[in-house]
N, C-alpha and C positions, 0 to 999 in steps of 0.2 A: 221569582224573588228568592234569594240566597238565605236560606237559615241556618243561624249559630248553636253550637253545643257546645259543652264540655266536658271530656272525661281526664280521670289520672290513671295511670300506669305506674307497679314498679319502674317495670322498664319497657322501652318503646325500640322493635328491632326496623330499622329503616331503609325498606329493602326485602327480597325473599327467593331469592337466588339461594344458591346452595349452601354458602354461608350463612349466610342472614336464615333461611328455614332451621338449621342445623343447630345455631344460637339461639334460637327462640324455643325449640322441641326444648333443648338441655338446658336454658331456665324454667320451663316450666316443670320437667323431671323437679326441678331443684325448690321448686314451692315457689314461684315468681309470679306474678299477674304480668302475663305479657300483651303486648299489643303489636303486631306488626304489619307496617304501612310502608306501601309500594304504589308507585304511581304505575307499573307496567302490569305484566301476568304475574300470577305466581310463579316459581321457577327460576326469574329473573333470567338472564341473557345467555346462561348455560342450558337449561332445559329447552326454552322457547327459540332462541336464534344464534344458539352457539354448539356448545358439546355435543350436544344428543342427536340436536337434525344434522348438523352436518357428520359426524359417524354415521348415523342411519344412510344418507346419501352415497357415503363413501363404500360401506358395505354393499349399496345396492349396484353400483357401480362395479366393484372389483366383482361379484357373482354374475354381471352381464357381459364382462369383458371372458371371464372364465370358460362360461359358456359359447362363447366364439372360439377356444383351443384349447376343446378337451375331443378332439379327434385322436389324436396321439393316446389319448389312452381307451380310446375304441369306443370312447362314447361319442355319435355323432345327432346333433340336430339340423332340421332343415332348414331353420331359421331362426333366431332368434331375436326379437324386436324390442324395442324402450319405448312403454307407454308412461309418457315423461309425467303427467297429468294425474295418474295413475299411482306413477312412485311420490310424486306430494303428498296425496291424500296418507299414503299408507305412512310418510316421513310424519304430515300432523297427526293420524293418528297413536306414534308411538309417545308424540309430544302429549298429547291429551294425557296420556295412560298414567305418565310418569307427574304431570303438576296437578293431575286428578291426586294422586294417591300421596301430592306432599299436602295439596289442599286438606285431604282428610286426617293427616296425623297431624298436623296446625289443629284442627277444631277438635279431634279426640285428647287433644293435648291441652286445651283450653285454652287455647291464643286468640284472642280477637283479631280477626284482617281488617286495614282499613282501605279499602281500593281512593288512592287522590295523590294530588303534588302535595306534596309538603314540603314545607319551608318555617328554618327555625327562626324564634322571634325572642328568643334566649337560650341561656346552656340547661334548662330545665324546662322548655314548653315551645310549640309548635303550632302554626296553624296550617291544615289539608284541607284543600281543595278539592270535594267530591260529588258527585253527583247530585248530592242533594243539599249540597251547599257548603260552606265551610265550616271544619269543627277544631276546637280546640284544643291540642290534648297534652298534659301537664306530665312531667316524669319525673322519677327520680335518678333513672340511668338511661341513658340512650347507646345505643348501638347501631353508630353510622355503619353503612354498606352500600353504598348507591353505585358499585362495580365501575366499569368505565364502559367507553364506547370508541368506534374508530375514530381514527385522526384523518382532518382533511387534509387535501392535496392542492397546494394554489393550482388554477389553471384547471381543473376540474369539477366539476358539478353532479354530485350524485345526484341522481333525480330515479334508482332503481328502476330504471328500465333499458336504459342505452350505456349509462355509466352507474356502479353497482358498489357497495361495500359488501363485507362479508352476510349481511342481513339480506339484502337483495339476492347474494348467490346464492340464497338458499330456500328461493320462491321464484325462480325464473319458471315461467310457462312453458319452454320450448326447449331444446339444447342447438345453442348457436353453433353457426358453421365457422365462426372464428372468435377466439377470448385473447385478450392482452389482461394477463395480469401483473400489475403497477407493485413488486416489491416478493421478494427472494424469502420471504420468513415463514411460517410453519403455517399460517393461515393462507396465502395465497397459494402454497404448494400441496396443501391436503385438498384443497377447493377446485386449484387447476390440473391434480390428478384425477379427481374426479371427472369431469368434465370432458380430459381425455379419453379416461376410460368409456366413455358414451360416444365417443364419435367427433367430439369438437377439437380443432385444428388447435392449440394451446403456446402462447406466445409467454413465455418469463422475463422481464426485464428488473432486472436488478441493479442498484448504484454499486456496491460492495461490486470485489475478487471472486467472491465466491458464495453462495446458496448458503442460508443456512448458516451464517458467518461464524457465531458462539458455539455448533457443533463441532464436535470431533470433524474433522477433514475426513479422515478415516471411513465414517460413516458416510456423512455426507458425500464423497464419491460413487459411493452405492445407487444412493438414490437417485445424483443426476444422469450416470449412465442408465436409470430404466428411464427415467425422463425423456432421455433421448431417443432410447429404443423406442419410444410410445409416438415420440414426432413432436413433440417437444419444441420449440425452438428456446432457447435459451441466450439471453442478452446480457453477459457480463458487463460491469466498469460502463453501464449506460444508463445516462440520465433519461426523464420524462421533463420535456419544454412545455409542452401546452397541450391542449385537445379543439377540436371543433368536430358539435355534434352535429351530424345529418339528420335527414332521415329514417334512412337504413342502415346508419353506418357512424361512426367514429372516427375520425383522422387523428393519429398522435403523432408528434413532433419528438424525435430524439437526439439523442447529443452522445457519441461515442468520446471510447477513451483519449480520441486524434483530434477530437474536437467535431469531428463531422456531424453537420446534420439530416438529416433523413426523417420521412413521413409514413408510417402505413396506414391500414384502416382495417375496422375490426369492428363484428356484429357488436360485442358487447367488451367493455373495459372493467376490471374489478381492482381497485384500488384497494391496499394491503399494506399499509407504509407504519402500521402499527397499534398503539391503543392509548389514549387518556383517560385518566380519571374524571370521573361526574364529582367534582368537589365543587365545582360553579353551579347559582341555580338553586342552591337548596338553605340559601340565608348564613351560612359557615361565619359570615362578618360578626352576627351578631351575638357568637359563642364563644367566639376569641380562641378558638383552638388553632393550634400552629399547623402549615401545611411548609410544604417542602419545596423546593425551587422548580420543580414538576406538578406541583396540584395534588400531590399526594398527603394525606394526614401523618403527621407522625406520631410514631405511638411507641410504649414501653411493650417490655417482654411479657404482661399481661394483656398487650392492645389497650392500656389505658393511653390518653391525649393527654395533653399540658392542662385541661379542663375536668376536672375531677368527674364530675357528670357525665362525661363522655367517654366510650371506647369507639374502635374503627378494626374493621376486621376486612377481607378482601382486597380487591383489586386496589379498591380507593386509600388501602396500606401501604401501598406497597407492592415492588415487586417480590419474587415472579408471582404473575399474573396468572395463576392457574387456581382452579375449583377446589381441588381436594387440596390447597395450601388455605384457602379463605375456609373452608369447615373448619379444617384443624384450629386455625384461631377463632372461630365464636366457641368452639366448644372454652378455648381458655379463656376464652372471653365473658361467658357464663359462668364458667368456674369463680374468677375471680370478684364475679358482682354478684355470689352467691358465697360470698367469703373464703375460697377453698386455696387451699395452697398451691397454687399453679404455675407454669411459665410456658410460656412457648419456645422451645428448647431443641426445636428439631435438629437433627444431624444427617438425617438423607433424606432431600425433597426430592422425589422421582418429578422426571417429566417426561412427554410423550410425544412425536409426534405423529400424525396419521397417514404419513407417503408410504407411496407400495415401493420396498418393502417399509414395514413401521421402524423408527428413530425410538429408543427409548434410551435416558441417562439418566443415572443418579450418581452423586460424591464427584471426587477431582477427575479433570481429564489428565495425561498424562504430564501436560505443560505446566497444567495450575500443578500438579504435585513436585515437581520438579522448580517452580518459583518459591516453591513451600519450603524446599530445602530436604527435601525428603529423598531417599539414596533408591528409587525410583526402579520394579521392575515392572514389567510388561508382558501379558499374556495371551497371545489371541485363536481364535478358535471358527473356522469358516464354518457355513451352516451347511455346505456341499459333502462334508463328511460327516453329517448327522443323518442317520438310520432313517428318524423319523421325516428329519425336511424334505428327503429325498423320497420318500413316497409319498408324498402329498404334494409333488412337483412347487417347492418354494425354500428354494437353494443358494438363494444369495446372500447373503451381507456375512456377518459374523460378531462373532462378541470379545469383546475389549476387556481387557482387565488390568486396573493399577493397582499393585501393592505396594509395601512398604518394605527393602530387604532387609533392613535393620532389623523392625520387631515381627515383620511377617504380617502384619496388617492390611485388612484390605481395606482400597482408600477410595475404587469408585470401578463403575463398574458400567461398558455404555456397548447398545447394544443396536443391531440392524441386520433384519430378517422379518421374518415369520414371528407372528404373535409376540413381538417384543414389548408389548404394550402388558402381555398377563406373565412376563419371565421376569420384569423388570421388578418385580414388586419381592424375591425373593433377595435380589439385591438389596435391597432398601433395607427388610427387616436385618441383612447381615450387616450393615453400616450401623445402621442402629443401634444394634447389640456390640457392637466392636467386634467383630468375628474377625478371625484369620485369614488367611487366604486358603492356607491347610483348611481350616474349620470346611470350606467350598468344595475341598477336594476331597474329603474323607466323605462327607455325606452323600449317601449310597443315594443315587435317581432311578426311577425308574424307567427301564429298556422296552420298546423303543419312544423316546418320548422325546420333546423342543428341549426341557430344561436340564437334559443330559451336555448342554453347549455351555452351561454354566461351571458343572464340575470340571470337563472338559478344558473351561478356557482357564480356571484355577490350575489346574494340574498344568499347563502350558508356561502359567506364571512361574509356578515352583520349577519348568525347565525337563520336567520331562513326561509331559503329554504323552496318551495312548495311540489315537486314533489319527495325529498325524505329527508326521518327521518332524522334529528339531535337530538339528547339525551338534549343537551344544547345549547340554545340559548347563542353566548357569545354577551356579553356587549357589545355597542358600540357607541359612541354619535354621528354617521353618519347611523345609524340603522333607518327606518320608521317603521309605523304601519299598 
């Protein structure tokens, strides 16, 4: 038998993902009675079956494949094996560690959890469904966050064992002797590296020209030639028809650029065609907040909604669809339901993504700059003639740099190599600050180090680079000597 309660809250965060925990700590900082309610784990979809386990994977991956070719440098093993079973446990145990310790700064912080579904029953009160029945719970501010989830695929049936979204590929039992992954974007390409890297035969089929579509070409050339090198098959300009599952096996239907169609089959299929928002499901009718012709909430530059009572922070924002963009707005988001003078104002969202070698960008690519009307130069810098990349055997990609020739500004800055994921973040703070491109090239780096490819590709922009040839110095009134 179901029992009723009722509590009130300042504010009520909905959700406890990275966002959602991140606005709920910084209203409590802020003197707030908070209460936040999630129907999943704590952590929400980046700690538990997003960011975390699949980096964990990925790392574990790239250190098994390492140790298969590191004879060249005289270290030889006699074998080295994948105890697939093995590396789960150790994947949930890093998951535990991390929504363990958001668990406890929620409760040192004096946040009520409510673990249930919830669903609003106005733009100030709620009823969750939980374990011990349903409770009522009254607000003055709420703070949507209920992130999104993959998109399905007609003709496809996940059922996480034979056909898989990105939550399945990250609890398979076994590593198949063959994956088709259904879509070219950053999630089936960090998932189906992975998987390579263990031994499984790895199939890409993508609609789009080319991987990675919204990337730099530039970079993205990088990545599909190790893709290849790995065995890889890659299926440009080709559809997905249908599927019919076996028993041991999968048959997918495809449709080339000539119109042909064609069948293979494949131990397991991992569907990646992109992400919706969870704005359905959770009563949205009954608060009259405005959504967008996608399912997303629309919100002001404080993440307030068209409903005074309400903000939206995360995925269910809005794109891009990344962690550290959804923190950044609950903290404004707490700011501003804590009266503080705030905006969400950003000027360089980095993003990342996880293929060997790592994608990382932040600011314009050199096309968006040049649609901007900006007199546009160009810097770039291989990681084959960086000291350090070259003794840690990881020599490929290189770094991108767009300035401005006019005021000397640096306008973005995109990178593929080695650890591009911890160089990119130097970028960011220079967007930020509005730094030069000089400002990149006068700051002294440390020898021999990755972030030496930073000054390096600056100095390339300004036209006259150290460490390798340019034919012509181009002009530049932000240029030294």
């Amino acid at each position: 038998m179901s029992t009723a309660n009722t509590s009130q809250a300042d504010v009520v965060v909905l959700g406890s993902g990275p966002a959602r925990y991140v606005c709920a700590i910084r209203l409590a900082q802020l003197g707030k009675k908070v209460t936040v309610v999630d129907r999943a784990e704590i952590g929400g979809v980046c700690l538990n079956r997003g960011c975390i386990p699949s980096k964990a994977l990925i790392y574990a991956g790239t250190m098994y494949e390492k140790a298969q070719h590191m004879s060249e440098m005289g270290i030889e093993f006699k074998g080295a094996t994948l105890n697939m079973s093995k590396l789960m446990t150790w994947k949930e145990s890093v998951v535990k560690k991390l929504t363990g310790g958001v668990g406890q700064l929620l409760k040192a912080n004096g946040c009520e959890v409510i673990a249930g579904d919830a669903k609003f029953t106005g733009p100030k009160s709620m009823e969750v469904k939980t374990s011990n029945g349903t409770r009522t719970v009254n607000f003055n501010q709420c703070v949507i966050a209920t992130e999104s989830r993959p998109s399905n695929l007609p003709g496809f049936t996940v059922d996480q064992e034979r056909v898989v979204d990105s939550t399945g590929a990250l609890n398979l039992k076994s590593v198949p002797k063959t994956m088709l992954c259904i879509g070219g974007g950053y999630i089936g390409l960090e998932l189906g590296t992975f998987y390579a890297k263990v031994g499984t035969k790895v199939t890409v089929v993508e609609a789009g020209k080319a991987l990675l579509g919204i990337v730099d070409p530039d970079l993205t050339r990088v990545v599909t030639k190790n893709l290849t090198k790995r065995g890889v098959d890659i299926k440009l300009s080709t559809l997905v028809q249908g599927s019919k599952v076996g028993k041991n096996d999968v048959e997918v239907t495809f449709k080339d650029a000539d119109g042909k169609t064609f069948s293979e089959k494949f131990d397991v299929v991992l569907v990646t065609i992109g992400r919706k928002p969870n704005s359905d499901g959770i009563g949205l009718e009954k608060t009259g907040v405005k959504l967008d012709q996608h399912g997303f909430i629309v919100v002001d530059a404080q993440r307030k909604t068209n409903v005074p009572s309400l903000y939206a922070i995360g995925d269910i924002a809005g794109q891009p669809l990344l962690a550290h963009k959804g923190s950044k707005e609950g903290i404004v988001a707490a700011e501003a339901i804590a009266g503080k003078k705030t905006a969400y104002d950003v000027q360089a969202m980095p993003a990342v993504i996880f293929t060997d070698p790592e994608i990382a960008t932040v600011g314009l690519t050199d096309v968006e700059a040049k649609a901007k009307g900006y007199d546009v130069q160009v810097g770039t810098f291989p990681f084959v003639a960086n000291g350090r990349a070259l003794s840690v055997a990881e020599s490929d990609g290189l770094v991108k740099m767009i300035g401005d020739r006019k005021t000397g500004r640096l306008l973005g800055v995109h990178i593929v190599g080695p650890e591009a994921s911890n160089l990119i973040s130097e970028a960011a703070l220079a967007l930020e600050m509005g730094a030069l491109v000089e400002d990149l090239a006068l700051t002294v780096h440390p020898h021999p180090t990755l972030p030496e490819t930073l000054m390096e590709a600056a100095e390339a922009t300004l036209g006259h680079a150290i460490h390798i040839y340019q034919k012509k110095a181009a002009p530049s009134p932000s240029a030294h000597v």
